[in-house]
C-alpha positions in Angstrom: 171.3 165.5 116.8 170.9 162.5 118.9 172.2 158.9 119.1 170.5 155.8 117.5 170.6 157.6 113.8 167.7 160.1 114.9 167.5 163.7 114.6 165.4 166.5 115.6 164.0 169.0 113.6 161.0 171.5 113.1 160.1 169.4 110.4 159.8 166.3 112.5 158.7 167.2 115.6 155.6 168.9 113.3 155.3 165.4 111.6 155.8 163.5 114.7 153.3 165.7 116.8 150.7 164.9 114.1 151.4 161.5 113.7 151.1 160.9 117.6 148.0 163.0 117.4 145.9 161.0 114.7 146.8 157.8 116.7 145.3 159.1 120.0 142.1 160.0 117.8 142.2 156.8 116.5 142.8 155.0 120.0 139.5 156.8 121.6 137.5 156.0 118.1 138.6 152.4 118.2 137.3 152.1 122.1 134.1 152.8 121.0 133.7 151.2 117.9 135.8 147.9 117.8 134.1 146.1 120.6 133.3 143.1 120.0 134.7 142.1 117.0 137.7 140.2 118.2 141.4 140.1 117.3 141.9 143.7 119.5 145.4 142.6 120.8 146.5 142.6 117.2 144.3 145.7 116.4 145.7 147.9 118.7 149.5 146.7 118.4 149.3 147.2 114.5 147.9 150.6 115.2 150.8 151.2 117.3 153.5 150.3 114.9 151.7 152.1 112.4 152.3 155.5 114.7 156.0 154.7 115.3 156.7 153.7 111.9 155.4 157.4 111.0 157.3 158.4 113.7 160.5 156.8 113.2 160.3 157.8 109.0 160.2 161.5 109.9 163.0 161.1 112.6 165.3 159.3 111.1 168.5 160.3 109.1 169.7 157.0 108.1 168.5 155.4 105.1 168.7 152.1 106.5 166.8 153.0 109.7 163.9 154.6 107.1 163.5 151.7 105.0 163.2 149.0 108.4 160.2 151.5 109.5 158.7 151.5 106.3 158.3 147.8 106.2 156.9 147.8 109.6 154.9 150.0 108.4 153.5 147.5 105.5 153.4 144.5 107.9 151.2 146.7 109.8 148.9 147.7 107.3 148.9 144.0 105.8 147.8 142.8 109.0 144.9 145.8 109.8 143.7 145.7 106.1 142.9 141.5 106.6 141.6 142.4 109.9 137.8 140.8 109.9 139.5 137.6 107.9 136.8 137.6 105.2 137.4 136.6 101.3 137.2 140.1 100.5 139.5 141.6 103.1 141.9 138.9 102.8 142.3 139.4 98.9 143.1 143.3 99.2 145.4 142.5 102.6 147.2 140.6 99.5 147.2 142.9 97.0 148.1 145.5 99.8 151.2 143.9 100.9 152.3 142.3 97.5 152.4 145.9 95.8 154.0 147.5 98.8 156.6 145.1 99.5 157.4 144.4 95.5 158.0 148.3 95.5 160.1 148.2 98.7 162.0 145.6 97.3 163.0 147.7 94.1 163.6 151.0 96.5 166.1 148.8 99.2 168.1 148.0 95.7 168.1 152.0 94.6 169.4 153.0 98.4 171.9 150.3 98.0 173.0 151.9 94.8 173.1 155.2 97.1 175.3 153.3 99.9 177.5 152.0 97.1 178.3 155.3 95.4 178.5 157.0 99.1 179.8 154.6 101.4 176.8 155.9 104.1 173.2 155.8 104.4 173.3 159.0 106.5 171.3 161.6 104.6 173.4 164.5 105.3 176.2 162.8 103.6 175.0 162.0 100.7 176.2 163.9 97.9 176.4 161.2 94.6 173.2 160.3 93.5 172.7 157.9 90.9 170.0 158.3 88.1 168.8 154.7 88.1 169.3 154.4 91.9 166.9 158.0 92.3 164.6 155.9 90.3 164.3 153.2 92.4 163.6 155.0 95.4 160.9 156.8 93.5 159.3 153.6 92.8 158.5 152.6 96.5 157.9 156.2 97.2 155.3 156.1 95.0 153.8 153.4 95.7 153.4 153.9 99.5 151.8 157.2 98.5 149.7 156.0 96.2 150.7 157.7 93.5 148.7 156.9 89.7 149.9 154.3 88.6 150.9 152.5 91.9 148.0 153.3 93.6 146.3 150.1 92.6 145.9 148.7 95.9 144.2 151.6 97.8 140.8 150.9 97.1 140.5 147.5 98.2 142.7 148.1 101.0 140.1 151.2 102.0 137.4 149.2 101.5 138.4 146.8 104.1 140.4 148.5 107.1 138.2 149.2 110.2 137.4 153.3 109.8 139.8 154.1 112.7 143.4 152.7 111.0 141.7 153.8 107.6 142.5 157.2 109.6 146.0 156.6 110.2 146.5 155.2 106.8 145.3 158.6 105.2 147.1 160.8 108.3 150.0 158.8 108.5 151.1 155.4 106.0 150.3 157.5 102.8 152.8 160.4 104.0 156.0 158.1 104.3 156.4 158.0 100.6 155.9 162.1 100.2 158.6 162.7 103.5 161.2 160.6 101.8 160.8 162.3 98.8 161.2 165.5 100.7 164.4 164.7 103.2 166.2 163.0 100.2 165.4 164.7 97.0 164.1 168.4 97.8 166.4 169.4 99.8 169.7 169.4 97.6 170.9 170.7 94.3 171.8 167.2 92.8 169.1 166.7 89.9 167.9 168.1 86.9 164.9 170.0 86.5 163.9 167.4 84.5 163.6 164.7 87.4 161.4 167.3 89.5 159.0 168.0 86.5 158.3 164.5 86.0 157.2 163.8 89.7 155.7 166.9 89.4 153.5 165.9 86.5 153.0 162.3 88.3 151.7 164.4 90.6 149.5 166.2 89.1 147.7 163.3 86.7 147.3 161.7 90.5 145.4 164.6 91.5 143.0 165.2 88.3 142.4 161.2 87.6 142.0 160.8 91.5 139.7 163.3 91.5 137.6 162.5 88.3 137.3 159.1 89.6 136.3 160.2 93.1 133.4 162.4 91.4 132.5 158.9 89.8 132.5 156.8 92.6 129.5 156.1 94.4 130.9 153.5 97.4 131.6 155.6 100.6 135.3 154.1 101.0 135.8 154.1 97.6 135.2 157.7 97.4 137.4 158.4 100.4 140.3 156.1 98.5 140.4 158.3 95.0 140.3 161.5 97.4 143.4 160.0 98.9 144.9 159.9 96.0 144.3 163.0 94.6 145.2 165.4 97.9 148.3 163.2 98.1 149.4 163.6 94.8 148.9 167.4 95.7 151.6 167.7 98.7 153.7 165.7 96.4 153.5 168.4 93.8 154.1 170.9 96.0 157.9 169.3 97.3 158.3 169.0 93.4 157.7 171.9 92.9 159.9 173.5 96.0 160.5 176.8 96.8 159.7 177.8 99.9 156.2 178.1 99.0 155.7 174.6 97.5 157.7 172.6 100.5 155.6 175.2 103.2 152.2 174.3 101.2 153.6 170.8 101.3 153.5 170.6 104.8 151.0 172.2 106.0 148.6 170.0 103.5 150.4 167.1 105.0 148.4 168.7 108.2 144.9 169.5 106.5 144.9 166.7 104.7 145.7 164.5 107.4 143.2 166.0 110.1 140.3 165.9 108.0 140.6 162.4 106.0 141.2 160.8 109.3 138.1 163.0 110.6 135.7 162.6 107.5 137.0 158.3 107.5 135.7 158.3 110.8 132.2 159.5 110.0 132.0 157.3 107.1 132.6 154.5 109.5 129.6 156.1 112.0 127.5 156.2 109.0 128.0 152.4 108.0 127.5 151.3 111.5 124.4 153.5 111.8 122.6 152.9 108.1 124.5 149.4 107.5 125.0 150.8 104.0 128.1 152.0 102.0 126.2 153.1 98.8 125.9 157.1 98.6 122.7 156.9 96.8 121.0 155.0 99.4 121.7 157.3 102.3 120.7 160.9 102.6 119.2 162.9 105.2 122.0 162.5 107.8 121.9 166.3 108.8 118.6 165.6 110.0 119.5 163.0 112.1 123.1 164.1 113.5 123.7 168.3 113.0 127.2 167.7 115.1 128.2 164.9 112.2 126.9 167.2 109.4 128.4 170.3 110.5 131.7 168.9 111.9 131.8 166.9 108.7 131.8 170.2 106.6 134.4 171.7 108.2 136.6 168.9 107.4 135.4 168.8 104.1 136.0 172.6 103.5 139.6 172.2 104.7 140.0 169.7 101.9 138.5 171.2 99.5 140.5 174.7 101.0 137.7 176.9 102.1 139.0 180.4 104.2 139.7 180.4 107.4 140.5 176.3 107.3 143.7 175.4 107.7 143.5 173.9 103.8 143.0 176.8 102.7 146.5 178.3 103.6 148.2 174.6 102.9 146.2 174.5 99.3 147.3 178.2 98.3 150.2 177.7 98.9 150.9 174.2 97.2 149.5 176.4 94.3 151.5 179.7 94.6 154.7 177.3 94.6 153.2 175.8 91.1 152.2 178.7 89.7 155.6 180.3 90.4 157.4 177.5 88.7 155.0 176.9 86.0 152.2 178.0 84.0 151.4 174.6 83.5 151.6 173.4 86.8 149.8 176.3 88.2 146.6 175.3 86.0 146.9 172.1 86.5 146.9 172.4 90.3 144.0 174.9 90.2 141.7 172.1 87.6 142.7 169.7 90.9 141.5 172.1 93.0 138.3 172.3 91.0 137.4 168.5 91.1 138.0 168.4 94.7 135.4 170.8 95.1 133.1 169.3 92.8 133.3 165.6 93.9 132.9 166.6 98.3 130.2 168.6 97.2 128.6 165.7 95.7 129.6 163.6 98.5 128.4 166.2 100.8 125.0 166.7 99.7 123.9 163.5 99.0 124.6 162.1 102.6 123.4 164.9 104.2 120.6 166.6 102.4 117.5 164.7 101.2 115.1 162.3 103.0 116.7 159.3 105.0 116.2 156.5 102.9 116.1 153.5 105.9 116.4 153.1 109.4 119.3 154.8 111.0 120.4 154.0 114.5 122.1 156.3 117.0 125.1 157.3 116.3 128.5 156.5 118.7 129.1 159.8 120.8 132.4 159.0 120.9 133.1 158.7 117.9 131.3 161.6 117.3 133.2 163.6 119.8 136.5 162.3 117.9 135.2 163.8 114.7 134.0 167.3 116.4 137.5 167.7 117.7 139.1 167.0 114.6 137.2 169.6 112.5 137.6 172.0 115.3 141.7 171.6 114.9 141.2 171.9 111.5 139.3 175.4 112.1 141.5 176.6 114.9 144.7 176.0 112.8 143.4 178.1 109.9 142.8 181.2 112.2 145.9 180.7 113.6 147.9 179.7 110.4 150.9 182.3 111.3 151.6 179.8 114.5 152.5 176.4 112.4 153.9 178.7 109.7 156.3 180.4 111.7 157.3 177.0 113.8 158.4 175.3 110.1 160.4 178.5 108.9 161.8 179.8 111.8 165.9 178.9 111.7 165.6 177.4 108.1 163.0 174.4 109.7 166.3 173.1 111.9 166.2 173.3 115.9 
């Protein structure tokens, strides 16, 4: 351990490394795509707090520390979802911070419940854990990972952030709520089955209604929103779950996921700037007119989705090993998940890519580009190489 209520483990230092990652892809994306549009002072120090809040959640062992970087990390995604200053993006900045805050508010009340019955935040010392406090924190947890049914301000909030800090939302803000869950609840022997089953099944109707909804939707970024939802509500399932399967699935999705939203937010962005449309029926053809978008986009896709040799494959198996092995039910639930996920990228896939171009398309950043090449290439490399990240998060119990 080290001073100022940090600490280092596998588990961190993986998060971290990620974290830090995403943000450098998001730096070199935003270069190239947020010229000109003002306010870049405030851009680029909101996408910096956003990185250190991500940062500082998986670091820290105090409670206290935890919840003071998760409200940076609303402030921060307040400020980038209100970013252009329009009606629209002003109304779901808003909704954004009023549902994240109003659930923060309820969780500071359940870890003062914690500090009350404890006398510490630190992590490790907690051993009492209160019913109605656990249920508290549960409440901003799910909320800040969107989680049916506080997941209501997603969409808008999507539908207005510049593509690059919609990447660090899906790579990094939407995690927060899944790590706390982890480092406080998953990682002790002080609730019921009961409690576990119950996120479990949150869980799981997050990742069947997020992804029948994401099969519906026909907006870009509203797409890429119910996706969210859904491949979040699966690494939650796995840490309900647990096992070592579920928490290792858990994390390494946290790492597919995270790559290849980030990656396939950034191409939606290209594709807005290039057609000036957000509707999926009106675009198609885009393989024709950019095979390094097209092919790096379906390698991101197929790590989502949890295609061999991606690293979502490994990440998805075994979220679903860790189900299966604690329940039928579960197990066929994760798998019906798994289905829709396939179904709606498919969809999603084919209809931007295959076809005739229906409009003018301009070029296409290479920068941007380049970003989303690298990201799918990751995303390939790491599935080849699975045993490497595997063997880093199990190795001594996860603890340097």
């Amino acid at each position: 351990m080290i001073g100022l209520d940090f600490f280092v483990d596998r588990f961190g230092i993986f998060l971290s490394a990620l974290f830090v990652f995403i943000g450098l892809m998001s730096f070199i994306y935003s270069l190239a795509t947020i010229r000109g549009k003002g306010h870049k002072l405030e851009y680029y120090l909101m996408l910096l707090l956003i990185v250190g809040s991500g940062v500082g959640v998986a670091l820290s062992y105090n409670l206290l520390l935890i919840f003071i970087f998760w409200e940076i990390s609303t402030f921060a995604i307040w400020r980038t979802v209100g970013y252009y200053r329009k009606g629209d993006s002003s109304k779901a900045a808003n909704i954004t911070f009023l549902v994240n805050f109003g659930a923060a508010a309820i969780m500071l009340i359940g870890l003062v419940m914690l500090w009350l019955d404890n006398g510490t935040f630190n992590l490790f010392q907690i051993k009492i854990y209160n019913d109605l406090a656990s249920t508290f924190i549960l409440v901003g947890i799910l909320a800040k990972s969107v989680i049916i049914p506080i997941h209501v301000w997603l969409v808008p909030a999507y539908k207005s952030v510049p593509a690059a800090i919609g990447g660090c939302l899906a790579g990094i803000a939407e995690n927060l709520g899944v790590i706390l869950f982890l480092r406080l609840f998953s990682t002790g022997q002080y609730f019921s089955t009961g409690f576990f089953s119950t996120v479990a099944w949150l869980a799981l109707a997050s990742c069947i209604i997020g992804g029948g909804a994401a099969l519906l939707s026909n907006d870009l970024r509203e797409l890429l929103a119910f996706s969210t939802i859904s491949q979040i509500g699966f690494i939650l399932l796995g840490f309900a779950v647990g096992g070592i399967y579920g928490i290792i699935g858990g994390m390494l999705y946290i790492l597919a996921h995270g790559l290849a939203k980030a990656g396939l937010f950034y191409g939606v962005g290209l594709i807005e700037d290039a057609t000036g449309k957000s509707d999926l029926n009106a675009i198609g053809g885009m393989l024709k007119g950019s095979p390094v978008l097209g092919v790096s986009m379906a390698f991101l896709i197929g790590s989502i989705v949890g295609f061999f040799p991606m690293v979502g494959f490994w990440s998805k198996l075994g979220v679903i090993i860790g189900a299966v092995s604690n329940s039928a039910y579960f197990g066929i639930g994760a798998i019906i998940a798994a289905v829709f996920t396939l179904l709606y990228n498919i969809r999603f896939y084919s209809k931007l890519f295959f076809g005739q171009s229906k409009g003018k398309v301009k070029p296409l950043c290479y920068t941007g580009l380049t970003v989303i090449f690298i990201l799918a290439l990751i995303s390939l490399l790491l599935g080849i190489f699975i045993y490497q990240p595997v063997d880093y998060l199990t190795a001594n119990g996860g603890l340097l």
